[in-house]
C-alpha positions as CSV (number, residue, x, y, z in Angstrom):
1,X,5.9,-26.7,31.7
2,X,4.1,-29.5,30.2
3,X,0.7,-28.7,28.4
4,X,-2.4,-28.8,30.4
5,X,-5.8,-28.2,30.5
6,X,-7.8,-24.7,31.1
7,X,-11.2,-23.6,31.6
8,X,-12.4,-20.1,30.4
9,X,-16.1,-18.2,30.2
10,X,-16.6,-17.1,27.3
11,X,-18.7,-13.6,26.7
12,X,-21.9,-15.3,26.2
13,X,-21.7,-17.3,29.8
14,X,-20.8,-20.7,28.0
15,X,-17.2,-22.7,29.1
16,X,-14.7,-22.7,26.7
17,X,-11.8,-25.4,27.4
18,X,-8.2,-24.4,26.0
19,X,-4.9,-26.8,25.6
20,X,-2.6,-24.1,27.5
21,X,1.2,-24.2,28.3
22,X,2.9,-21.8,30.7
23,X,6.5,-20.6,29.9
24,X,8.3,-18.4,32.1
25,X,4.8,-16.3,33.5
26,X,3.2,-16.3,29.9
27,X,0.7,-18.9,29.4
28,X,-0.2,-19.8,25.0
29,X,-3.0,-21.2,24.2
30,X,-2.0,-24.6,21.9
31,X,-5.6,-25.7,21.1
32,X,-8.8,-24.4,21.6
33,X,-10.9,-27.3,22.3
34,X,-14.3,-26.2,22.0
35,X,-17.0,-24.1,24.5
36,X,-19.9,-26.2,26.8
37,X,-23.0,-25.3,27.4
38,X,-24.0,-28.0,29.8
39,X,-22.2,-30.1,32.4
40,X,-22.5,-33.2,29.8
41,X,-20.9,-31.0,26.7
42,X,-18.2,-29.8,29.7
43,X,-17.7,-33.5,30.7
44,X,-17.2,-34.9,27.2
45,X,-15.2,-31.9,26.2
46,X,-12.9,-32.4,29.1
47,X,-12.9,-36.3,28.1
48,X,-11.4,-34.7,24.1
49,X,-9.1,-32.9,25.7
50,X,-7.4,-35.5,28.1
51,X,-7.1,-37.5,25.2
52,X,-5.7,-34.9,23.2
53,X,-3.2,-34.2,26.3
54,X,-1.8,-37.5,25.5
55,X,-0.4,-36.8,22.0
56,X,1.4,-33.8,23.2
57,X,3.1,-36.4,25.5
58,X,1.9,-34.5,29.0
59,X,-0.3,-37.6,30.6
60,X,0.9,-36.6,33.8
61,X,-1.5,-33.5,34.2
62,X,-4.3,-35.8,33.6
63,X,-5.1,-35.5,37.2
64,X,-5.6,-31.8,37.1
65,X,-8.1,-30.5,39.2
66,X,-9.8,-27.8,37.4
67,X,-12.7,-27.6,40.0
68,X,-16.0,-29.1,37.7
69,X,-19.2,-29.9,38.8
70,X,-19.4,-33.5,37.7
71,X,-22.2,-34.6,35.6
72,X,-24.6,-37.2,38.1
73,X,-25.4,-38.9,35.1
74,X,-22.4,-39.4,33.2
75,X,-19.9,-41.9,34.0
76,X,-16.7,-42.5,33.0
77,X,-18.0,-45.5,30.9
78,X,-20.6,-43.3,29.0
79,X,-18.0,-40.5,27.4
80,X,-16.0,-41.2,24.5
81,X,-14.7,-39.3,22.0
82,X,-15.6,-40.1,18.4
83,X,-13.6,-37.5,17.0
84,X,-12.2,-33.8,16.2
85,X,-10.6,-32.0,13.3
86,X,-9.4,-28.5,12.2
87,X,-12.7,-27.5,11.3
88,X,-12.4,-23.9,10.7
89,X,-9.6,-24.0,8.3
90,X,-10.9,-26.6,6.4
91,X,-13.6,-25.3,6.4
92,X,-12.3,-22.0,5.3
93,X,-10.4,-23.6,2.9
94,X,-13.2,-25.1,1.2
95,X,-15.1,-22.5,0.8
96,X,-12.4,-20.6,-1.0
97,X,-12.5,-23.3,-3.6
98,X,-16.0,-22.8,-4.1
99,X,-16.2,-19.4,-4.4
100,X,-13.4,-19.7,-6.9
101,X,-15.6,-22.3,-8.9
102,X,-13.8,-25.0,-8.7
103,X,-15.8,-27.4,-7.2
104,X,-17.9,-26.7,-10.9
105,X,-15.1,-27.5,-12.9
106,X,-13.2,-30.4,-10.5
107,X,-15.2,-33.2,-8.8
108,X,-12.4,-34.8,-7.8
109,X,-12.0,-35.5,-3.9
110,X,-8.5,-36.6,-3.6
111,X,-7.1,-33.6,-6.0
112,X,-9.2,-31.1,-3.2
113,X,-7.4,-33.6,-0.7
114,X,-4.0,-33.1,-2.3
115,X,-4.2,-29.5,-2.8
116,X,-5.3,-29.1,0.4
117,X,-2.5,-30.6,2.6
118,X,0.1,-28.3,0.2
119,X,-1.5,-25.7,1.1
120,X,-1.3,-26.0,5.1
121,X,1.8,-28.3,4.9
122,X,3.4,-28.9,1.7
123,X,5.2,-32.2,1.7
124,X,5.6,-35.3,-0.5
125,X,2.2,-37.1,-1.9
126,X,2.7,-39.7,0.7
127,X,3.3,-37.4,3.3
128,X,0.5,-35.6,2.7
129,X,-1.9,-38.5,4.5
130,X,-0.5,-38.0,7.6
131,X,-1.2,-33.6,7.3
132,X,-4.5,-34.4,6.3
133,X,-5.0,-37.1,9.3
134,X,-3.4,-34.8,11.5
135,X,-6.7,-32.2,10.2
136,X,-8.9,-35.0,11.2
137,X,-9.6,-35.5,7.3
138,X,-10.0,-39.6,6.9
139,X,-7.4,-39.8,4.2
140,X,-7.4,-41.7,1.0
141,X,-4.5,-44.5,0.2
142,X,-1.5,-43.4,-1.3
143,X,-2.2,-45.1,-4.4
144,X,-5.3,-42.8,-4.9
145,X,-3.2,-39.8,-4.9
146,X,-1.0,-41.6,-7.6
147,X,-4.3,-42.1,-9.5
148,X,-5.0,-38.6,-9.3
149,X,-2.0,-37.4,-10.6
150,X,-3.1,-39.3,-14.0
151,X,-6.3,-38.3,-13.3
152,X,-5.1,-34.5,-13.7
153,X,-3.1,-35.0,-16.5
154,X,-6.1,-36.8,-18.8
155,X,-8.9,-34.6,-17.8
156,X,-6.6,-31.2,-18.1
157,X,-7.6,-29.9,-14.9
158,X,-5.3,-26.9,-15.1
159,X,-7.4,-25.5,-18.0
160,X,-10.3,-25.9,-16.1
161,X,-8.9,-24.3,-12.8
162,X,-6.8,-21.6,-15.3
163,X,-10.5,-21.1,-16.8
164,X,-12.3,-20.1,-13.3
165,X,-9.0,-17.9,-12.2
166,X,-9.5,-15.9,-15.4
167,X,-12.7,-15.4,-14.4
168,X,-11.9,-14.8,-10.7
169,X,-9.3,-12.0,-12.5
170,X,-11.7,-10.3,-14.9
171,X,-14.7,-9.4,-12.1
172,X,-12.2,-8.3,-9.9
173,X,-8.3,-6.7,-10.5
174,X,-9.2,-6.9,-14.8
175,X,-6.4,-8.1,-17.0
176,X,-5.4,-5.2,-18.7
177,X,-2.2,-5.9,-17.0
178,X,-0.6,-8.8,-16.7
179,X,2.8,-9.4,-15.2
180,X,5.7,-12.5,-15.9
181,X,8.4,-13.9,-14.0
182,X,10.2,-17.3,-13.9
183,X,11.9,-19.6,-11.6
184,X,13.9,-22.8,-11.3
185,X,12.7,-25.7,-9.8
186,X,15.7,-28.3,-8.8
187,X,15.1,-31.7,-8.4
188,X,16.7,-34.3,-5.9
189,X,18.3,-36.1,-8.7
190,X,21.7,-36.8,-10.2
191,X,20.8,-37.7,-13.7
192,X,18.9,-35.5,-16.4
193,X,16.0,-36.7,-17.4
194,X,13.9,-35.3,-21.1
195,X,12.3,-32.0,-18.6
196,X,14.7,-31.6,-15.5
197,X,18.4,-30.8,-16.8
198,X,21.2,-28.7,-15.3
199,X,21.2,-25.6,-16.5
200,X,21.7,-21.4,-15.1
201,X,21.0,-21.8,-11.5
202,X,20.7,-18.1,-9.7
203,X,21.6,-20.2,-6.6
204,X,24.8,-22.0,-8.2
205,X,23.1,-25.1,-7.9
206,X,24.5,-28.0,-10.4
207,X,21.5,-30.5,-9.8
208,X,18.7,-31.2,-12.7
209,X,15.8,-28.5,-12.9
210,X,12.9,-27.3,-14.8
211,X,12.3,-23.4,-15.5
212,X,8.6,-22.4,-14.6
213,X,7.2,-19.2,-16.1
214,X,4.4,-17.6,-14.1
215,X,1.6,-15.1,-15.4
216,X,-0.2,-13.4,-12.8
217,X,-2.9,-10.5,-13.0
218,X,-1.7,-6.9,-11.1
219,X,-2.6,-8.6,-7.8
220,X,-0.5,-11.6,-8.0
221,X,-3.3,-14.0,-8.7
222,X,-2.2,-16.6,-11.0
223,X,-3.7,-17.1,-14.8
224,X,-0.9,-19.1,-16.1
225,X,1.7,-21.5,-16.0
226,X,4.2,-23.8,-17.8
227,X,7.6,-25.4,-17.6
228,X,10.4,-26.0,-20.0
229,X,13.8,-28.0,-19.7
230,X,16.0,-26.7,-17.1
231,X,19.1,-25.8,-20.0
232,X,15.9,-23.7,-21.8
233,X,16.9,-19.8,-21.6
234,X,14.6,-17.3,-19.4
235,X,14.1,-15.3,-22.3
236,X,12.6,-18.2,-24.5
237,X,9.6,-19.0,-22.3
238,X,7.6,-15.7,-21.9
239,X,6.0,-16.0,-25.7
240,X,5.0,-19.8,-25.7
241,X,3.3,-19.2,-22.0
242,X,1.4,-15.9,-23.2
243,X,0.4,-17.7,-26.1
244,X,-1.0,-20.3,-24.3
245,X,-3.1,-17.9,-22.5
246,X,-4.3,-16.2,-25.6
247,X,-5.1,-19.2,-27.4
248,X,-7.2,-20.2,-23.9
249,X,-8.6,-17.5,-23.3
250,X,-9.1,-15.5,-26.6
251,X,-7.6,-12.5,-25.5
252,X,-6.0,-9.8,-27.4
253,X,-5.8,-6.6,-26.0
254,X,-3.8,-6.5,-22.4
255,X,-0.2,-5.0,-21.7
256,X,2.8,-7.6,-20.3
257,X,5.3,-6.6,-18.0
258,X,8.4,-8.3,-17.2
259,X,11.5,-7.5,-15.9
260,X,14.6,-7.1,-17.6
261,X,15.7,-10.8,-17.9
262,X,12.9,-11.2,-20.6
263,X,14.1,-7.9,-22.6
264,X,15.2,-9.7,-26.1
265,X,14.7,-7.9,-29.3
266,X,13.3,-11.3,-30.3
267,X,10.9,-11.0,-27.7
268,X,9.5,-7.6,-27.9
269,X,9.2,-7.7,-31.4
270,X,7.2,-11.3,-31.2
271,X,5.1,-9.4,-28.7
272,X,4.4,-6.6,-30.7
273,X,3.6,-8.5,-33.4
274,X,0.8,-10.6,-31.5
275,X,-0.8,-7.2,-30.9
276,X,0.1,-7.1,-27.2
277,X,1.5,-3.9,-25.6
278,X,4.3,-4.4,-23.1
279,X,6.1,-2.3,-20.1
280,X,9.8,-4.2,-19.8
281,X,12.6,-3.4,-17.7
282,X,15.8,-2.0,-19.5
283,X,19.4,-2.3,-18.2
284,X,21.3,0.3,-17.0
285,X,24.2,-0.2,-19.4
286,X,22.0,1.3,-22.2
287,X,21.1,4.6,-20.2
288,X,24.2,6.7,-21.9
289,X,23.1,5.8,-25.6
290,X,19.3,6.1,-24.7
291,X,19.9,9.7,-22.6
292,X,22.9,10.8,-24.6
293,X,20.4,14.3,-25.4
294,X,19.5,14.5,-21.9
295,X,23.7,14.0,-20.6
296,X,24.6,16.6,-23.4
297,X,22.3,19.5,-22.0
298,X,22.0,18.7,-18.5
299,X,25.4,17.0,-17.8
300,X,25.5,14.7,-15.1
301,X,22.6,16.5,-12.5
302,X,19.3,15.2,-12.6
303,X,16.5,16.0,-10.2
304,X,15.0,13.5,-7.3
305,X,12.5,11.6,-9.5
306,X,12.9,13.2,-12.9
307,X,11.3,11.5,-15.7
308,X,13.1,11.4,-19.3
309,X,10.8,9.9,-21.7
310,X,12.7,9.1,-24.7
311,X,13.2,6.3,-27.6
312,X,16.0,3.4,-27.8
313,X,17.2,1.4,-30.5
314,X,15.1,-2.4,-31.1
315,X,18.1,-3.8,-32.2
316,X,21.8,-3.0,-33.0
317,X,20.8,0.0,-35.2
318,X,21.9,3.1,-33.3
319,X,19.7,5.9,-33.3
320,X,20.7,9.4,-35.1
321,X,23.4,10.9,-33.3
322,X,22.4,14.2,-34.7
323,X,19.2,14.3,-32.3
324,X,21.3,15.6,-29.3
325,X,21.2,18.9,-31.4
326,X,17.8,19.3,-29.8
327,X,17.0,19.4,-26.4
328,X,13.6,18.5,-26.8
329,X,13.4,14.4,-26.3
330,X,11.7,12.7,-29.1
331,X,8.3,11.8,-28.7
332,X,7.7,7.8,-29.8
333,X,5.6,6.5,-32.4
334,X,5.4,3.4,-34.4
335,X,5.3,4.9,-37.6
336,X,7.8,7.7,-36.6
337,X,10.4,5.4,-35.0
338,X,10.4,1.5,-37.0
339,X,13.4,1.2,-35.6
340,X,12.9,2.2,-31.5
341,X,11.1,1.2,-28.8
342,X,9.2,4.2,-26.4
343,X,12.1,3.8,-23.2
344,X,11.1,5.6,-19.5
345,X,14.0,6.3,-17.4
346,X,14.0,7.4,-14.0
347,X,16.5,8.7,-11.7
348,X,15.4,7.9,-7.9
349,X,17.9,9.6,-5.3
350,X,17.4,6.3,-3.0
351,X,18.1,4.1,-6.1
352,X,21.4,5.9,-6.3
353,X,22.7,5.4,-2.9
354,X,21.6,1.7,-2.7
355,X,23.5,2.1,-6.1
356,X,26.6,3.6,-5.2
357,X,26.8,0.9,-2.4
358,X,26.8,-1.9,-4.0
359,X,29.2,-0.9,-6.6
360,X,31.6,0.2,-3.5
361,X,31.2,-2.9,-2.4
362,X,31.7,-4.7,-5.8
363,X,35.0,-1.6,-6.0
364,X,36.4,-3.1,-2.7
365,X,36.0,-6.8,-4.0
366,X,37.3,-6.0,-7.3
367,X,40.3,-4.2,-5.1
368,X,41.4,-7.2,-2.4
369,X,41.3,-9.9,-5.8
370,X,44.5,-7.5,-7.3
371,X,45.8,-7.6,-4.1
372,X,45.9,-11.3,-3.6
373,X,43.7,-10.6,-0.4
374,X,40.3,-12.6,-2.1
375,X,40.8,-15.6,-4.5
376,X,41.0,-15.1,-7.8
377,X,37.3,-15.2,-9.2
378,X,35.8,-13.6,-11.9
379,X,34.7,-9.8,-10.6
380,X,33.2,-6.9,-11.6
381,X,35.8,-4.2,-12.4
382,X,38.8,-6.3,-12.4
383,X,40.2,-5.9,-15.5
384,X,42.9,-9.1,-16.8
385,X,45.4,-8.1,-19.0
386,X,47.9,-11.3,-20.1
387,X,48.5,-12.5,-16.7
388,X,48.1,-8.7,-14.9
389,X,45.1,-7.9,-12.9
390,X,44.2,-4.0,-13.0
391,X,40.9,-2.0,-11.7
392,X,38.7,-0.8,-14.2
393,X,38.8,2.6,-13.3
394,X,37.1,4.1,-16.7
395,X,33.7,1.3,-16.2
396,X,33.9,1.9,-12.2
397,X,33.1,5.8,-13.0
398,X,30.4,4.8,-15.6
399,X,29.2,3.1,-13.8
400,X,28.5,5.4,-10.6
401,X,27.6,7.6,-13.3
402,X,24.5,6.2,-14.1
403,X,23.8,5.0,-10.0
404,X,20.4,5.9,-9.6
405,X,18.8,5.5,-13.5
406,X,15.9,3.0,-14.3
407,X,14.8,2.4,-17.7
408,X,11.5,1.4,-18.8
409,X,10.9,-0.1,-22.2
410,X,7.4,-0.1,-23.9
411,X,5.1,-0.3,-27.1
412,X,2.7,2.0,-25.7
413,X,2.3,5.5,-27.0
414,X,2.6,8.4,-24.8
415,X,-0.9,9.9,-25.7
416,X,-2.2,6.1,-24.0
417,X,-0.1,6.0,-21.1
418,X,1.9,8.5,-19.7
419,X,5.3,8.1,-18.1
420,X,3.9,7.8,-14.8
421,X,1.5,5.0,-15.2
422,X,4.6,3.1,-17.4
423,X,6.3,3.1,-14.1
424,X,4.0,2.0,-11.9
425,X,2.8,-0.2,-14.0
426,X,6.1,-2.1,-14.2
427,X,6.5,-1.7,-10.5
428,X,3.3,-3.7,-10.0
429,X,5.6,-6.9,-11.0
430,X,6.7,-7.2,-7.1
431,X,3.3,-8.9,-7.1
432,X,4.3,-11.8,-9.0
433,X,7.6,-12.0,-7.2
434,X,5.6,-12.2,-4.1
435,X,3.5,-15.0,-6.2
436,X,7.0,-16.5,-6.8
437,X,8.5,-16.4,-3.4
438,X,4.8,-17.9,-1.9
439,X,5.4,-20.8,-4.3
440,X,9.3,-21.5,-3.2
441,X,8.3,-21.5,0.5
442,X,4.5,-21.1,1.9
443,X,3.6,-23.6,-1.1
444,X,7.0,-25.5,-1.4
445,X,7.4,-26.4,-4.7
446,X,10.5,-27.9,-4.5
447,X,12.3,-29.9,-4.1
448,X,10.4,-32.3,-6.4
449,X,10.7,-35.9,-6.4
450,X,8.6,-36.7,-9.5
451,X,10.3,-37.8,-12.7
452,X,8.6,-38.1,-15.8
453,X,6.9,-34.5,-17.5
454,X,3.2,-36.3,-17.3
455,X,4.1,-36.0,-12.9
456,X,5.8,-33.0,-13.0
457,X,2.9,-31.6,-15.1
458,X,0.7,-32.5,-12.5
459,X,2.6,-31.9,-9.7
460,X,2.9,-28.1,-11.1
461,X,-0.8,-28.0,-11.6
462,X,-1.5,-28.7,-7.8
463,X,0.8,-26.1,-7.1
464,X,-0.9,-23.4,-9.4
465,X,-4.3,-24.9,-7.9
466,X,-3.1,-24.0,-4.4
467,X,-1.2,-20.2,-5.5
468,X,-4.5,-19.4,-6.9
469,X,-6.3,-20.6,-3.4
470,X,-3.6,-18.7,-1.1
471,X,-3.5,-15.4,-2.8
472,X,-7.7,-15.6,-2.9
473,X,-7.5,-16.1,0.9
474,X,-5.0,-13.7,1.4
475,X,-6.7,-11.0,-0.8
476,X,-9.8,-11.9,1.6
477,X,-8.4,-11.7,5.0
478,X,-5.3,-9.0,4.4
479,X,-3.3,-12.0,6.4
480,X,-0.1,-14.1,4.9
481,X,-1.1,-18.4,4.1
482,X,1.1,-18.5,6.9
483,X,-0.1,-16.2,9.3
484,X,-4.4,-18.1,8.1
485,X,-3.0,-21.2,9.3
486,X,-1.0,-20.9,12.4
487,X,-4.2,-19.0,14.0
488,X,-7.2,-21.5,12.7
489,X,-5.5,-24.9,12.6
490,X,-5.5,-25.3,16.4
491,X,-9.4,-24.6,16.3
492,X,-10.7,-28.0,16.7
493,X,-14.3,-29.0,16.4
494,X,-14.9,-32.0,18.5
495,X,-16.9,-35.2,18.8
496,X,-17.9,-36.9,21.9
497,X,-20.4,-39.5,22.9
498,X,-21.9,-38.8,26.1
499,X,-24.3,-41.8,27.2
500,X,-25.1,-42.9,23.7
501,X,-25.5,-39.8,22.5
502,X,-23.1,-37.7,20.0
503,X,-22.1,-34.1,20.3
504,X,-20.2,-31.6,18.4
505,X,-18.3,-28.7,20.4
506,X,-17.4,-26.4,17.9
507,X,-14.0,-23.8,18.9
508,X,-14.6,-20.8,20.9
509,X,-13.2,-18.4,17.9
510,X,-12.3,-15.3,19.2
511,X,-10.1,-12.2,18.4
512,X,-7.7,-12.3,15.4
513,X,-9.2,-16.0,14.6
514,X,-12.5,-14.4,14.4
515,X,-11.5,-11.5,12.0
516,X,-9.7,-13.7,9.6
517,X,-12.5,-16.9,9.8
518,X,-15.4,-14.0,9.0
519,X,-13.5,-13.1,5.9
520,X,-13.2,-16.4,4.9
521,X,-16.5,-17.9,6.1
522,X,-18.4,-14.8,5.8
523,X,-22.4,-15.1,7.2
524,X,-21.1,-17.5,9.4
525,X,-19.7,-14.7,13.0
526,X,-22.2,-12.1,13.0
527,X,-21.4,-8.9,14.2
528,X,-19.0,-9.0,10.8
């Protein structure tokens, strides 16, 4: 059924008028138009909303009769409506970015503008004029957005907005932790350029991209940001974008976690040489050299959730194969140990199953390719000898062997954090993930269109601009970006001018709209 008007009462005796449709018994509310007080408020509010019944193409149910009193002294002639827009989210919106401090930092309308349309419906610059028209926001030329770009760049508004987030970080979650992840951002481009160019793609892609490094606190809220050349290696971009946010920020003491893409002896000794502590994930193919004691007196058994907190080599250097002589597990210390680095492991039961799967799986695949059954791609387990494919039986049953080991690799002395916190420390890092994933799909970062590393720059530091908007308003209201917009975007706040005179209806906001607008707007629905 087409959409059509509806009258409700609302709890405090005023008429609230609702774009409805009915499908199959169940009747959504589209829009909420706004709630009357008066026959004149009803009559222009009804006017809004025939109008608005025209965009969604249902002119027909114009002639609805929805039983009114008419107003005597209103005609026909007399109502018009001046206007309506998303009020609630907008306003919502902007209220985040001043509570952020932004608007102390930023006085720049068409940056709030542009950061404002990616963050309800992330499109390209000129796209974004018609999301912002669509929010009733008079929208500035394109050209103006292009402006602003350069604007961005000049005036180094991502120090300034990186400057109020560190704030934002250190009166709330502190940032005695701080967590790193990257990404790669592919461009709709066939040609490199001197910033996008082909490089690993986790998705197999081939086109041009950037890599973009990410540093968040323990909550996910962003601190920091920065790209390199899409050939540039993951594990070459955590130091230069920790750096950065020393050198901003003047901070020494805080502890890095990263998973174990980032885990280069390079890295962890440039880390500890900066004086920061760091939690980062180890791989599984250096548990037997790591727990070789722990193997020799326990064999293979290990308990649900048993913790072996032991050392590992920085480098190539092996450690002393005499220490399996002892059972007792070393206990780390710089000055004990120059040579190794604290290392966590942890066997989880679950792990091992979801463990043991996947290597069946990889088992099977390796199994059908030296049958002929799969094509002839490179596979775990298959081993090629001359022009004879054989399964790797010897690293299949390693393999399962350690199923269900984690290894955590750190700086940090035991008598500062135990093995407990080390884990859940690291485990925090689904945070930035979460960061990561918001910024692929609620924020759309990508595809990008921009060429040059001046617009990419910029284009990057909307996107960090909004993150650091959408994980405030999420902190706030418990709710996903998504789920804030779909529920206050149809609250309209409407204009109409009823016999020379201008009114404003604002939305009847009720129910999980109410809840998540009090967070956001607090002072504003009492009774919150």
């Amino acid at each position: 059924m087409s959409p059509r008007l509806r009258k409700v009462t609302t709890g405090s005796g005023a008429t609230a008028v609702q774009i409805v449709r009915k499908v199959r018994g169940k009747v959504t509310v589209l829009e909420h138009l706004g709630s009357a007080h008066t026959p004149a408020e009803l009559t222009a509010l009804l006017t809004a909303g025939e109008d608005k019944l025209a965009s969604y193409g249902a002119a027909e149910q114009l002639e609805l009769e929805l039983g009114l009193p008419a107003d005597p002294d209103v005609t026909p002639h007399t109502k018009t409506v001046v206007g309506s827009r998303s009020a609630v989210l907008v306003d919502a919106i902007t209220e985040s970015w001043n509570r952020l401090g932004f608007s102390e930092v930023v006085d720049d309308q068409a940056f709030f503008h542009l950061v404002l349309a990616r963050l309800i419906e992330p499109t390209s610059k000129a796209d974004s004029i018609r999301v912002l028209a669509e929010l009733g926001i008079n929208p500035p030329h394109h050209n103006t957005f292009l402006n602003c770009l350069a604007r961005a760049r000049d005036r180094d508004y991502r120090s300034q907005i990186a400057g109020k987030c560190f704030d934002h970080s250190v009166s709330t979650s502190g940032i005695s932790l701080l967590l790193y992840d990257v990404t790669t951002l592919y461009f709709e481009a066939e040609k490199e350029d001197d910033l996008p160019k082909v490089g690993y793609s986790k998705e197999r892609r081939v086109d041009p991209q950037i890599v973009v490094g990410l540093l968040v606190d323990r909550t996910g809220f962003p601190l920091e940001i920065g790209c390199y050349e899409g050939s540039k290696a993951e594990t070459h971009t955590i130091i230069p974008v920790i750096k950065a946010f020393q050198d901003r920020h003047g901070v020494t003491d805080m502890v890095v976690a990263a998973d174990a893409g980032m885990l280069s002896a390079k890295n962890l000794t440039e880390l500890d040489q900066a004086g920061l502590r760091f939690i980062v994930g180890s791989r599984q193919t250096k548990a037997p050299h790591d727990l070789a004691t722990h193997f020799q007196w326990n064999g293979d058994w290990a308990a649900d959730g048993q913790v072996i907190d032991t050392i590992t080599p920085k480098g190539t250097k092996r450690l002393d194969p005499d220490r399996v002589k002892k059972k007792r597990e070393p206990v780390w210390s710089a000055e004990e140990f120059p040579d190794a680095w604290r290392v966590v492991w942890q066997y989880r039961r679950k792990r091992a199953m979801r463990d043991e799967q996947t290597l069946n799986l990889q088992r099977n695949r390796a199994l059908a390719i030296i049958e002929g059954e799969k094509p002839a791609k490179k596979a775990r387990f298959v081993k090629v000898t001359d022009e004879n494919k054989e399964f790797d039986e010897s690293s299949y049953k390693r393999a399962m062997k350690l199923s269900g080991y984690k290894g955590y690799v750190s700086n940090i002395p035991a008598d500062i954090m135990s093995a407990a916190e080390v884990i859940s420390s690291y485990h925090d890092l689904w945070h930035v993930e979460q960061s990561f994933r918001m910024s692929k799909t609620d924020l759309r970062a990508r595809p990008i269109f921009h060429r040059t590393r001046d617009a990419i720059e910029a284009h990057l530091t909307i996107v960090f601009t909004a993150l650091a908007l959408a994980r405030f308003m999420q902190d706030a209201t418990g709710a996903s970006l998504k789920k804030i917009v779909t529920t206050l975007r149809p609250l309209r706040e409407f204009t109409g001018r009823v016999g020379g005179q201008e009114i404003t209806f604002d939305p009847e906001v009720t129910g999980l709209a109410r809840d998540i607008a009090a967070a956001l707007l607090p002072g504003r629905f009492p009774g919150h």
